[in-house]
C-alpha positions as CSV (number, residue, x, y, z in Angstrom):
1,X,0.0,0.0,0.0
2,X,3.0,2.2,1.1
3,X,4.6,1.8,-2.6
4,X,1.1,2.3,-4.2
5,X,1.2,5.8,-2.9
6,X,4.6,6.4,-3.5
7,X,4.0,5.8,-7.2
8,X,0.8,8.0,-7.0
9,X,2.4,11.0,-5.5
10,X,5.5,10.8,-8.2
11,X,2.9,10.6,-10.8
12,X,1.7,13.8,-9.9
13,X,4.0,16.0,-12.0
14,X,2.0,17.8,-14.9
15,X,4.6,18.8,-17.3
16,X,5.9,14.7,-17.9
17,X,9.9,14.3,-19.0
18,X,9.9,14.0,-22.3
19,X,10.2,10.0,-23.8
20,X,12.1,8.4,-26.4
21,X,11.0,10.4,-29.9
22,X,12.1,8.8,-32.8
23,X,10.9,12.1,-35.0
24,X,13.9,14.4,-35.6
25,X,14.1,17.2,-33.5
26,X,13.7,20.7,-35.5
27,X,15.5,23.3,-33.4
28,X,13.8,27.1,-34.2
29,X,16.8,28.3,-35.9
30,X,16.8,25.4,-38.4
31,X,13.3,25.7,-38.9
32,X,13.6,29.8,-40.1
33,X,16.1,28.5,-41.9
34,X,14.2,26.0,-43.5
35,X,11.5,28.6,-44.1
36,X,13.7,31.4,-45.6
37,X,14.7,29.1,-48.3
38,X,11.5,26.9,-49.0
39,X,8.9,29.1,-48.4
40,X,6.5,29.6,-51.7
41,X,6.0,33.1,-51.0
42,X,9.3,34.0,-50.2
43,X,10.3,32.3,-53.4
44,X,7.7,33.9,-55.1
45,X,8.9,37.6,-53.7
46,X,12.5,36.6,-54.1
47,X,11.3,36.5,-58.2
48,X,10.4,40.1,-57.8
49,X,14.1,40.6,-57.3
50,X,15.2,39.3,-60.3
51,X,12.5,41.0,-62.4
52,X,13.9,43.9,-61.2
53,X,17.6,43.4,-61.2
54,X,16.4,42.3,-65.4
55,X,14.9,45.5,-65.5
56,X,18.1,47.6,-64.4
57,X,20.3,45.6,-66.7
58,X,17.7,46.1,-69.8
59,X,17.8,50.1,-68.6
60,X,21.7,50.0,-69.3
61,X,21.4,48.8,-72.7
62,X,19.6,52.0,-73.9
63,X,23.2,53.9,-72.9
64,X,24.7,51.7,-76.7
65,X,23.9,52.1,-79.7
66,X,20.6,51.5,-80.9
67,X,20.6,49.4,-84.1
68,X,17.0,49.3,-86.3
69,X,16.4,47.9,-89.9
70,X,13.0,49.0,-92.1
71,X,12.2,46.7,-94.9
72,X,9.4,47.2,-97.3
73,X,8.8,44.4,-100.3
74,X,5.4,43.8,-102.5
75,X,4.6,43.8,-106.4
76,X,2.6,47.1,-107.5
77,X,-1.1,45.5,-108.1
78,X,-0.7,47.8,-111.3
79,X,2.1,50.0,-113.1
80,X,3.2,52.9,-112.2
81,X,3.2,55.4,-114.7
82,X,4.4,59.1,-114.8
83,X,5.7,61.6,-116.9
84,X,8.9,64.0,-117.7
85,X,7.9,66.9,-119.0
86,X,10.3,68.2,-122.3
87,X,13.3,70.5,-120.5
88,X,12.3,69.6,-116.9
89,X,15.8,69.4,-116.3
90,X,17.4,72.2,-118.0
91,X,17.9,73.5,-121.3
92,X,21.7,73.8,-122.5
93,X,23.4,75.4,-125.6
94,X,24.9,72.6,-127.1
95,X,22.3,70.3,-126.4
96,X,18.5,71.9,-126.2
97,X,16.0,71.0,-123.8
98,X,16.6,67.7,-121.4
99,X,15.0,65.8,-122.3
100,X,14.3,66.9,-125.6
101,X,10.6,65.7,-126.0
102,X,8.1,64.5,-123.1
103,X,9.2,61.6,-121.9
104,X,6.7,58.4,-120.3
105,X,8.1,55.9,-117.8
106,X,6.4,53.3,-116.4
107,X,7.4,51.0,-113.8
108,X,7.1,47.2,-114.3
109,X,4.9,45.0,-112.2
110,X,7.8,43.1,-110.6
111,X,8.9,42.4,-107.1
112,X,10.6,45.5,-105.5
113,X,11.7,46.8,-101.7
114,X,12.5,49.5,-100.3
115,X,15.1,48.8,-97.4
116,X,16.3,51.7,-94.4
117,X,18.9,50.8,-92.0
118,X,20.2,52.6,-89.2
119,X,22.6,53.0,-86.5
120,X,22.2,55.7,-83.5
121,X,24.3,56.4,-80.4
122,X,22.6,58.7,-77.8
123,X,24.3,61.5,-76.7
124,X,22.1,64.2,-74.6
125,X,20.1,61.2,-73.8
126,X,22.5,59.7,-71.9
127,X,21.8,61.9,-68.6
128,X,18.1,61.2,-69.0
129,X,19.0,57.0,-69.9
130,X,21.5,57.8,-66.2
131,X,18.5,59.1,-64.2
132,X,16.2,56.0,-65.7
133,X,18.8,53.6,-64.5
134,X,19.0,55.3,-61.2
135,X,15.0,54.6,-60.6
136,X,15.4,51.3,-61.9
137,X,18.2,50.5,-58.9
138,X,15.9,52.1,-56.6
139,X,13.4,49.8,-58.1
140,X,15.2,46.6,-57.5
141,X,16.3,47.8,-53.9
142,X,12.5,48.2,-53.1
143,X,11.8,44.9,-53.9
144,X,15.0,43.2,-51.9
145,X,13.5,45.3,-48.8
146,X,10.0,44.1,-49.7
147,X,12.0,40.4,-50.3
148,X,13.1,41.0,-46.6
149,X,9.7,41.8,-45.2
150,X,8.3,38.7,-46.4
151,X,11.2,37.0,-45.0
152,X,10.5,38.9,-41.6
153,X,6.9,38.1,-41.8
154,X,7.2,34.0,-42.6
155,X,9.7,33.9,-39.6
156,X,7.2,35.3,-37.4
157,X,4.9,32.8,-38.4
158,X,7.3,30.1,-38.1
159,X,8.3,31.1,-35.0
160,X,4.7,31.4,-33.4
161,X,3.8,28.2,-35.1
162,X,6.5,26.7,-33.6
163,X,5.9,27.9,-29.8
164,X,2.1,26.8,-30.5
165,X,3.5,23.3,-31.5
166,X,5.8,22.7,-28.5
167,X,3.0,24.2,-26.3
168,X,1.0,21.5,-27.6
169,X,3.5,18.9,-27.2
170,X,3.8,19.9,-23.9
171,X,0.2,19.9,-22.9
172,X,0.3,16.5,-24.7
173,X,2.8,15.3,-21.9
174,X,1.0,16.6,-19.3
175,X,-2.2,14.8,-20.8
176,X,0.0,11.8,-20.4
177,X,1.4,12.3,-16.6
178,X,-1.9,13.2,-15.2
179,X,-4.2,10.2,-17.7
180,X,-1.2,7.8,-15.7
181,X,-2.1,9.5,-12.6
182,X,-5.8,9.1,-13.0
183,X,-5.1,5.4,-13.9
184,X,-2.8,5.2,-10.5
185,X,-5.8,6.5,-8.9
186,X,-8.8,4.6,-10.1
187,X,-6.6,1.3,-9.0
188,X,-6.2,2.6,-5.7
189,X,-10.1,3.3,-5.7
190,X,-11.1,0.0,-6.9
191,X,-8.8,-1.6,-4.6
192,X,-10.8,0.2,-1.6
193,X,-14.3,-0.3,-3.0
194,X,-12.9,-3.8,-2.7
195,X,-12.1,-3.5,0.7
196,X,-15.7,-1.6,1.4
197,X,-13.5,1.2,1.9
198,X,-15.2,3.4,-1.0
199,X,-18.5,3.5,-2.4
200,X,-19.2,2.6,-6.2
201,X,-20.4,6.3,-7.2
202,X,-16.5,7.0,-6.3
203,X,-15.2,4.5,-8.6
204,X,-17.3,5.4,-11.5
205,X,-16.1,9.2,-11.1
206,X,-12.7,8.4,-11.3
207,X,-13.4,6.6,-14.9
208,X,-15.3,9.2,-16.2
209,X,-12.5,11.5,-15.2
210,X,-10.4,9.3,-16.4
211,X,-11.8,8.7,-20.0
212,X,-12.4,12.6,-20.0
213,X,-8.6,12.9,-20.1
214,X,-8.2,9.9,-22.4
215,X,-10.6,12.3,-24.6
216,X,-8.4,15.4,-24.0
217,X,-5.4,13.4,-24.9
218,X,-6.7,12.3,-28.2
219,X,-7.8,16.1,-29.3
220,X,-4.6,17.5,-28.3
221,X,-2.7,14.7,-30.7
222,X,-4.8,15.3,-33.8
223,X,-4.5,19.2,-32.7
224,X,-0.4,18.6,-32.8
225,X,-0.9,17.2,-36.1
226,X,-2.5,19.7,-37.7
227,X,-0.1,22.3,-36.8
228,X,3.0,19.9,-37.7
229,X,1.1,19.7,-40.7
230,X,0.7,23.4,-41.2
231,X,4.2,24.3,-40.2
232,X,5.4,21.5,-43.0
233,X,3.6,23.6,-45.5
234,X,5.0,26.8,-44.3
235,X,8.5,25.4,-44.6
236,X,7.9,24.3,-48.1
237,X,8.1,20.5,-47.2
238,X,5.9,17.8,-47.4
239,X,3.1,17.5,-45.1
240,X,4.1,14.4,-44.0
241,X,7.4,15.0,-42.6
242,X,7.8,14.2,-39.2
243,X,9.3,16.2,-36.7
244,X,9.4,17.3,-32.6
245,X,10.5,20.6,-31.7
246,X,12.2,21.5,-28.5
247,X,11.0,23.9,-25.8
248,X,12.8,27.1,-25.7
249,X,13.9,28.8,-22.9
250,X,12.5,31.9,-21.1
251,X,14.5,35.2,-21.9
252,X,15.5,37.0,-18.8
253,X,13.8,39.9,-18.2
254,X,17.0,42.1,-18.1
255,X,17.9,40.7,-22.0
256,X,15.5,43.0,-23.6
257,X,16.0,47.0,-23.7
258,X,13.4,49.4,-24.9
259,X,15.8,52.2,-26.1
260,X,18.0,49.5,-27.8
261,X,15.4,47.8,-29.4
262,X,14.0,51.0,-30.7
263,X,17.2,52.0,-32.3
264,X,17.5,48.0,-33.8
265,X,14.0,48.7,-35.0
266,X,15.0,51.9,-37.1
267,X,18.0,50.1,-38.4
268,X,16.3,47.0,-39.6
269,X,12.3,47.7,-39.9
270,X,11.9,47.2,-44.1
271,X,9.5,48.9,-44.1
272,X,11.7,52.7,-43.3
273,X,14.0,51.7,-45.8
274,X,11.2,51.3,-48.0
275,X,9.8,54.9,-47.1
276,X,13.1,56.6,-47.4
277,X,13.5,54.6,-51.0
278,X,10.3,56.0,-52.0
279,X,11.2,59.3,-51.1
280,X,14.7,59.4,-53.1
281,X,12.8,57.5,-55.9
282,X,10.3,60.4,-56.2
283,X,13.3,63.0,-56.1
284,X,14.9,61.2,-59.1
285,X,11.2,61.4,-61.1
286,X,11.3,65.2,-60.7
287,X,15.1,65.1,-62.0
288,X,14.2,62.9,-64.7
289,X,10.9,65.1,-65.5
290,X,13.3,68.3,-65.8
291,X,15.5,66.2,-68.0
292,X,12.8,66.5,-70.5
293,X,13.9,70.1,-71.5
294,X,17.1,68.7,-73.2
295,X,16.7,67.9,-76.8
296,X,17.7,64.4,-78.0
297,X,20.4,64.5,-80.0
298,X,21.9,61.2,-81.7
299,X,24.7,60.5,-83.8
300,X,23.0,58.4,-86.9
301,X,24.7,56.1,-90.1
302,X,21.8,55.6,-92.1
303,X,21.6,53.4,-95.2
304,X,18.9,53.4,-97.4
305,X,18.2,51.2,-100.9
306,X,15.7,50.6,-103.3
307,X,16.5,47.6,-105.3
308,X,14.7,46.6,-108.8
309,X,13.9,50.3,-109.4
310,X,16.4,51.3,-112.4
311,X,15.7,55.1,-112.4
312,X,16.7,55.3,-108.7
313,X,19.7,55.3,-106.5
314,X,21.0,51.8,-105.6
315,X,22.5,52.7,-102.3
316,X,22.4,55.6,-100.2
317,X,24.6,56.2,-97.2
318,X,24.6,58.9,-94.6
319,X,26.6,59.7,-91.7
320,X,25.5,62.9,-89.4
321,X,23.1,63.3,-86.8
322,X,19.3,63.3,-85.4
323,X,17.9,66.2,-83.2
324,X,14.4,65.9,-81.7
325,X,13.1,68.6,-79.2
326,X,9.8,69.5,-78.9
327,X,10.3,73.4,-77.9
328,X,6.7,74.3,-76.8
329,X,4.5,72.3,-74.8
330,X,2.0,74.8,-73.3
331,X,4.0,74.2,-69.7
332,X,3.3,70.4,-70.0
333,X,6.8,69.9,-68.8
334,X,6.1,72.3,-65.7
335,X,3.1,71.2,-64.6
336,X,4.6,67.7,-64.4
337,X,7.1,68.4,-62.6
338,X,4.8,70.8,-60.0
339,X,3.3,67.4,-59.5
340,X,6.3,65.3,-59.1
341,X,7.4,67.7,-56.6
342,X,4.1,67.0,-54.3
343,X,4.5,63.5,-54.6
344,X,8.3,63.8,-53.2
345,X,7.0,66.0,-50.4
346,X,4.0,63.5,-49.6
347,X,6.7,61.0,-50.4
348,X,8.8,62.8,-47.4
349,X,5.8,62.5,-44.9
350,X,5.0,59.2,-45.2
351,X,8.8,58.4,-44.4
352,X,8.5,60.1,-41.2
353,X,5.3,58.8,-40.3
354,X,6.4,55.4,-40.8
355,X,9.6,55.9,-38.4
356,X,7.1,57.2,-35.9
357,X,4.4,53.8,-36.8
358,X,7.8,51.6,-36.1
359,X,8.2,53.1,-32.3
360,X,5.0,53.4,-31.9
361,X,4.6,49.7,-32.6
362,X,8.0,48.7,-30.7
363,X,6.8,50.4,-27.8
364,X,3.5,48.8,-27.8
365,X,4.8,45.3,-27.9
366,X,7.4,46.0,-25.3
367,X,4.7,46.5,-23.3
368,X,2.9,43.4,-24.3
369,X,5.7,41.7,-23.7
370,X,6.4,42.5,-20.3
371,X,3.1,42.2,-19.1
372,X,2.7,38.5,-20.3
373,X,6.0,37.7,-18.2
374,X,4.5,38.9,-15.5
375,X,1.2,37.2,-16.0
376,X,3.6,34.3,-17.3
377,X,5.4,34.5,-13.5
378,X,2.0,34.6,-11.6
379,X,0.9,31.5,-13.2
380,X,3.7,29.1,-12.5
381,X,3.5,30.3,-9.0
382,X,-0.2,29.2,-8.7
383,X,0.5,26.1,-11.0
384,X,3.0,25.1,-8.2
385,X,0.9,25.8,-5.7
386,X,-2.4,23.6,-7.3
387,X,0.6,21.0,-7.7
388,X,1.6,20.7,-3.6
389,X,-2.0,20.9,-3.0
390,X,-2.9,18.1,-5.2
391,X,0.1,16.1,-3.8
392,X,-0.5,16.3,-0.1
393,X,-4.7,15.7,-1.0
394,X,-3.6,12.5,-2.8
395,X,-1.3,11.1,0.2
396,X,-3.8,12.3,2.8
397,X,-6.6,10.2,0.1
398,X,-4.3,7.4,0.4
399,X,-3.8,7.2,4.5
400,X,-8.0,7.6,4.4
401,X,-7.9,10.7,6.3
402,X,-9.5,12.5,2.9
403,X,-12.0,11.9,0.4
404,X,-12.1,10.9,-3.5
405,X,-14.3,14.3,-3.3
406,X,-11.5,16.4,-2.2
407,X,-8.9,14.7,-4.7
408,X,-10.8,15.3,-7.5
409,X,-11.9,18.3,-6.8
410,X,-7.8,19.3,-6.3
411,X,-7.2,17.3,-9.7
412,X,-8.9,20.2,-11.4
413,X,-8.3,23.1,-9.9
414,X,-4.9,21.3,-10.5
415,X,-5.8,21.0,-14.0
416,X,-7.0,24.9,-14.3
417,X,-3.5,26.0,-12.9
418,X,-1.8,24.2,-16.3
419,X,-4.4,25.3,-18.4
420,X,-3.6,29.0,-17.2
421,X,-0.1,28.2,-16.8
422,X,0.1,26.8,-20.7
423,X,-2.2,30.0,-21.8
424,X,0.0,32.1,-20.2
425,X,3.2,31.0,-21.7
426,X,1.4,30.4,-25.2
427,X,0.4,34.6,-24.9
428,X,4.4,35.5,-24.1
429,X,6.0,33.4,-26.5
430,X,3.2,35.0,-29.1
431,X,4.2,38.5,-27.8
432,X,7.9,37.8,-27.8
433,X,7.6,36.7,-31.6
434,X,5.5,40.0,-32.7
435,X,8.2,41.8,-30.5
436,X,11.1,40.4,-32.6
437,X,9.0,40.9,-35.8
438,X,8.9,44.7,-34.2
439,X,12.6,44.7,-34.5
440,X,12.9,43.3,-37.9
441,X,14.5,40.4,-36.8
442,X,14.4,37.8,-39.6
């Protein structure tokens, strides 16, 4: 009887040592890791990134030469006929009018073409072609700091997935220690209804406690499941995979600063850089709007042919160059760049009002995240103290100086100190994840 109670009061630890696994155990680091690289919308923003860097390369080829070729071939659908009227072309002393009569041609219906190549090299429009690459680099640096704040965001996610999973593995465990306890208990019942010790009403509300828990346990396994399942998906593995994640320890309270956290937050919060990117791409528009006041000028080799038409030159080369300015607009140009000018000052505000958003929202989960330690503190304390309770009610149960009554009714207040206890830890390490994602931690 002694060792029967022995064994009853060691079983009465909630959170059970971990057995055996055989599944691999994914540590959290591994797991971002995992994520950073497999994740199908990080892969799909990291393809924004190489648009853009094709984008910026394609902008540099417009700094060569541009080459372009014009061919025109066909067969009249009837002749063409014209005219040369007697002296059109002068009249001479020695030989009269040229030509000396009127003169007909007509064309044959044959095949003929007409062909126009050409070769230019920008020159004023290379300080516009500059100021388009520039925007096109600003371009491709938005989308790496977009590419990092999908990377922040699916490490949040793993992360609180992962705390949700190894809160649920521990629940599952102590599911387990206190479904062996309740099977410790129901022996030591049956044994005294037995003995006429206990009445038959006792017995059977120890099984239905019992198969309650049995209940809980199952839930709580198809629940770990699911979310293994879900953080397969989220890595970018199969859902099948198996795995076990380990429980991470507690920060200490004196590990996290508010001033240094809000200076971390400034450095590495994408979306600042992406305000202050905006900003200096809008300054670059208005540079490249004010561009549009220099005339393009181009250094041309043009070649140009007609074959199959006997009256006209064969080849024609030319070597020079090509000026295009459109001198009056009606203040198009001005306007325009009026506008640009607003969007770079709007551009200016919304970079200062997204600093202020990033302490605003560091601040705010600092706070979270200290009041959940303390809430996290208060509920181990009474989790312990259901714990002792429970303990000394079961030994005092098994020298028949209590009742079932009072051991059960222990076993779930017992219960509703680890529920608060595991609700309280699930709320800190969610609060410590949205305060990393509050740093830009990746």
């Amino acid at each position: 009887m002694k060792s029967t109670r022995i064994a009853v009061a060691n079983l009465l630890v909630v959170v059970a040592i971990a057995q055996g696994q055989t599944a691999p155990i994914l540590s959290l680091d591994d797991a971002v890791a995992l994520a950073v690289k497999g994740n199908r919308q990080v892969q799909s923003t990291a393809l924004d990134v190489n648009r853009a860097r094709e984008e910026t390369a394609a902008a540099k080829t417009n700094r060569l030469p541009q080459f372009s070729v014009y061919l025109l071939g066909g067969e009249a659908l009837r002749p063409i006929s014209f005219a040369i009227p007697q002296g059109a072309l002068g009249t001479y002393a020695a030989t009269g009018p040229i030509p000396a009569q009127k003169s007909n041609i007509t064309t044959p219906q044959q095949f003929t073409a007409f062909i126009l190549a050409q070769a230019s090299q920008p020159l004023s429009q290379l300080w516009k072609v500059r100021l388009a690459l520039i925007s096109s680099q600003i371009g491709e640096s938005l989308a790496k700091e977009r590419l990092r704040q999908q990377t922040q965001d699916t490490a949040q996610s793993v992360r609180g997935l992962y705390y949700q999973i190894a809160q649920t593995q521990t629940q599952i465990e102590s599911s387990e220690a206190m479904e062996k306890y309740l099977v410790a208990l129901q022996g030591e019942t049956d044994r005294n209804l037995a003995q006429l010790a206990a009445l038959k009403g006792d017995s059977l509300a120890v099984r239905a406690k019992l198969s309650q828990q049995r209940y809980q346990l199952l839930n709580l396994r198809d629940t770990l499941q699911t979310q293994k399942e879900s953080f397969n998906r989220l890595l970018g593995r199969e859902l099948e995979i198996e795995f076990s994640v380990e429980v991470q320890p507690l920060p200490r309270a004196d590990e996290i600063e508010l001033a240094a956290a809000r200076e971390l937050a400034l450095e590495q919060r994408p979306e600042i850089q992406q305000a202050r990117l905006q900003t200096k791409k809008a300054e670059t528009e208005v540079r490249r709007q004010r561009a549009e006041y220099i005339p393009d000028v181009s250094a041309t080799f043009t070649y140009a042919s007609l074959p199959n038409v006997s009256f006209a030159p064969q080849n024609v080369l030319n070597a020079g160059f090509l000026l295009q300015w459109q001198p009056f607009d009606w203040g198009q140009k001005r306007h325009k760049t009026e506008s640009l000018r607003d969007a770079t000052k709007q551009a200016m505000l919304t970079e200062r009002d997204a600093e202020q958003q990033v302490l605003l929202d560091v601040n705010a989960k600092f706070r979270a995240l200290a009041e959940s330690r303390a809430l996290l503190d208060t509920s181990a304390l009474a989790q312990e103290a259901e714990r002792e309770k429970l303990r000394v009610t079961t030994n005092r149960y098994g020298q028949k100086t209590a009742l079932l009554s009072d051991v059960l009714q222990q076993e779930g207040a017992a219960v509703q100190a680890d529920s608060d206890y595991q609700n309280a830890l699930a709320a800190f390490w969610k609060a410590k994840a949205s305060f990393d994602r509050a740093l830009g931690r990746e």
